[in-house]
N, C-alpha and C positions, 0 to 999 in steps of 0.2 A: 615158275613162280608159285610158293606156296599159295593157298585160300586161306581167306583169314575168316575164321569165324565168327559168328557174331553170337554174344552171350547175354542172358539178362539174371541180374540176379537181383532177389527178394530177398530183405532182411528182416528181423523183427528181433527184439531184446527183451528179458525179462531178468527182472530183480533189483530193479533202482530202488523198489520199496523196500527191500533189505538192508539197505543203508550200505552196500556192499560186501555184504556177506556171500550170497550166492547171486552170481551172474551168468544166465545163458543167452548167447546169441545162436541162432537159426537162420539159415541160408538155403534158397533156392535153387539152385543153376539150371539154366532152361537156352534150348538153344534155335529151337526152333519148333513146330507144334503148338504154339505158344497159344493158338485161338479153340483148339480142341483141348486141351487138355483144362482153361480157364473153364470153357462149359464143362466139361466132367465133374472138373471140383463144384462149378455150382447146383450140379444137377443132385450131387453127392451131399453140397447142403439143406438143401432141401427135402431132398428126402430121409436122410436122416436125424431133422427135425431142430439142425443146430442152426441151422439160418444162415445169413450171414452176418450172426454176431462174435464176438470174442470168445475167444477159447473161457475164462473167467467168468462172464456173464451167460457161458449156456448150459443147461443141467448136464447132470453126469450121463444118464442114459441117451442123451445126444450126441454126446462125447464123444463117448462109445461105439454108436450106431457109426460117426462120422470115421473116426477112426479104424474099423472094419473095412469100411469100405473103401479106405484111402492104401489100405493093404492090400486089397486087390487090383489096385492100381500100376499095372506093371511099366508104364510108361514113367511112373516116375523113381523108379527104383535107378542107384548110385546117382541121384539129385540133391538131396537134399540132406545136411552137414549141419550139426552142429556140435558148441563148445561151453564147455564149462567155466566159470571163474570164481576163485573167492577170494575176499578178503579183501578190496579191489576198489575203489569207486572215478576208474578211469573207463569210464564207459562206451563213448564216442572212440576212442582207439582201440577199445577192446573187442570194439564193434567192426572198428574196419581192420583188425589186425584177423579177428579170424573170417572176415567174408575175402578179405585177400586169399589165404589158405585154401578158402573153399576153391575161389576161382582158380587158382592152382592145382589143385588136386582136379579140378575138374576138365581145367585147358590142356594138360598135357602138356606135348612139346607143341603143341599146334600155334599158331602164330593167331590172336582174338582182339576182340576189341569187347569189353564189357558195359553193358549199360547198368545200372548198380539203383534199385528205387528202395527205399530206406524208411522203414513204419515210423514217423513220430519227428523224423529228423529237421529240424528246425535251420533257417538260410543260415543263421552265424555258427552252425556245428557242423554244416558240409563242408568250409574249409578244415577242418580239422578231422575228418572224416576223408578226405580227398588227399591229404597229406599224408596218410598215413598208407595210404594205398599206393601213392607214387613215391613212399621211401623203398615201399614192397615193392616195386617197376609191375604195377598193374597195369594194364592200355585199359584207361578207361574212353567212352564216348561221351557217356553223360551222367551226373548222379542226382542223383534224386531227392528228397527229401518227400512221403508221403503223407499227406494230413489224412485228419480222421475219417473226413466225409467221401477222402476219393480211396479209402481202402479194396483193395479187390480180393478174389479168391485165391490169389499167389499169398497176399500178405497175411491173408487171415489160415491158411494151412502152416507158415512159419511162426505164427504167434501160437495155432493149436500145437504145434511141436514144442515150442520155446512153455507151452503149458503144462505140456505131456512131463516134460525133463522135471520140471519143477515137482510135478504132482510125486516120481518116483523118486527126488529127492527128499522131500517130506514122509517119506515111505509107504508110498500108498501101495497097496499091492498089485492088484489092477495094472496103473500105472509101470510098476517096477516088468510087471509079465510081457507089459507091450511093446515097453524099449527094447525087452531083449530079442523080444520075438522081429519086432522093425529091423533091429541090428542085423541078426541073423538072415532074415529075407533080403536085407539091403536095401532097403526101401530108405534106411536113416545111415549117416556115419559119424561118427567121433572122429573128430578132429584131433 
C-alpha cells in the first residue's frame, strides 16, 4: 500500500489593484517541517527588520535583508511556485488553477492529500476556489480561507514573493536580479 502524503499549501495573490492587468499568484508546498522552518522564517523577520508585516508595507532595505536571507534557506528550495497573469480579472480560479499546478508539480506520482490555507479568501469564494481544484482532481483535506489577523510566516513569505514578481515587473532592477538569481538556485519556480 502506497503512503499518502500529507501536504500544506500557502497561497497569496497580488494584482486585483490592477483592475486585471497583472496577476500573480504564489504558492508554498510544505510537507512536513512545517514547526521549524515557520520559526526560521520568523527568526529571519526579525532580524532582518521586515517584521511581520507585508511585503508592501515594509521598507526596501528590509526587503532586501529578508530576502537574502530566505535564499539561504535550503530547506525551502523547489517549494515554492509561482504564476503570472494578465489581462484577466478571474481571480479566485486563477488562484486555484495555479495552486492546483503547484500541488502537482509538487505531488509527483505520490498519492497526497492537501491542506490548502488561502491569504484573504473569504467563506463565499472557497466554494469557487475548491471547485476549481476538484475539476483539477486535487485530494483536498481542508481549505482555508486566511484573515488578516491570523496571517503567519508561510503567508506572509508568499505575499513577499507575490511582491518581489510584481516589483521586477515594474522593472525594478534589484528586483529583476533576484528572481533570476531565486530561479536559478531554485528556491522559486515558474509555473
Amino acid at each position: 500500500m502506497a503512503i499518502m502524503k500529507k501536504l500544506y499549501a500557502y497561497v497569496d495573490e497580488s494584482g486585483q489593484d490592477t483592475k486585471g492587468l497583472v496577476f500573480v499568484v504564489s504558492i508554498l508546498i510544505l510537507e512536513h517541517e512545517i514547526k521549524d522552518i515557520c520559526e526560521e522564517l520568523e527568526e529571519i523577520e526579525i532580524e532582518s527588520g521586515k517584521k511581520n508585516v507585508k511585503w508592501n508595507k515594509a521598507r526596501h532595505e528590509f526587503r532586501k535583508a529578508y530576502i537574502e536571507s530566505i535564499l539561504r534557506m535550503d530547506k525551502l528550495k523547489e517549494r515554492i511556485f509561482f504564476e503570472m497573469f494578465s489581462d484577466t480579472r478571474k481571480y479566485i480560479e486563477l488562484t486555484s488553477f495555479a495552486t492546483a499546478k503547484a500541488i502537482l508539480k509538487k505531488s509527483g506520482k505520490y498519492d497526497y492529500k492537501v491542506t490548502v490555507f488561502v491569504d484573504g479568501l473569504k467563506k463565499k469564494e472557497i466554494e469557487v476556489f475548491s471547485r476549481g481544484l476538484r475539476d483539477l482532481r486535487i485530494r483536498t483535506r481542508k481549505i482555508r480561507g486566511v484573515k488578516k489577523d491570523e496571517n503567519n510566516a508561510f503567508i506572509r513569505l508568499v505575499d513577499a514573493i507575490c511582491g518581489l514578481i510584481r516589483d521586477r515587473d515594474d522593472n525594478n532592477d534589484w528586483a529583476k536580479k533576484t528572481v533570476t538569481r531565486m530561479i536559478k538556485e531554485k528556491l522559486i519556480s515558474e509555473l
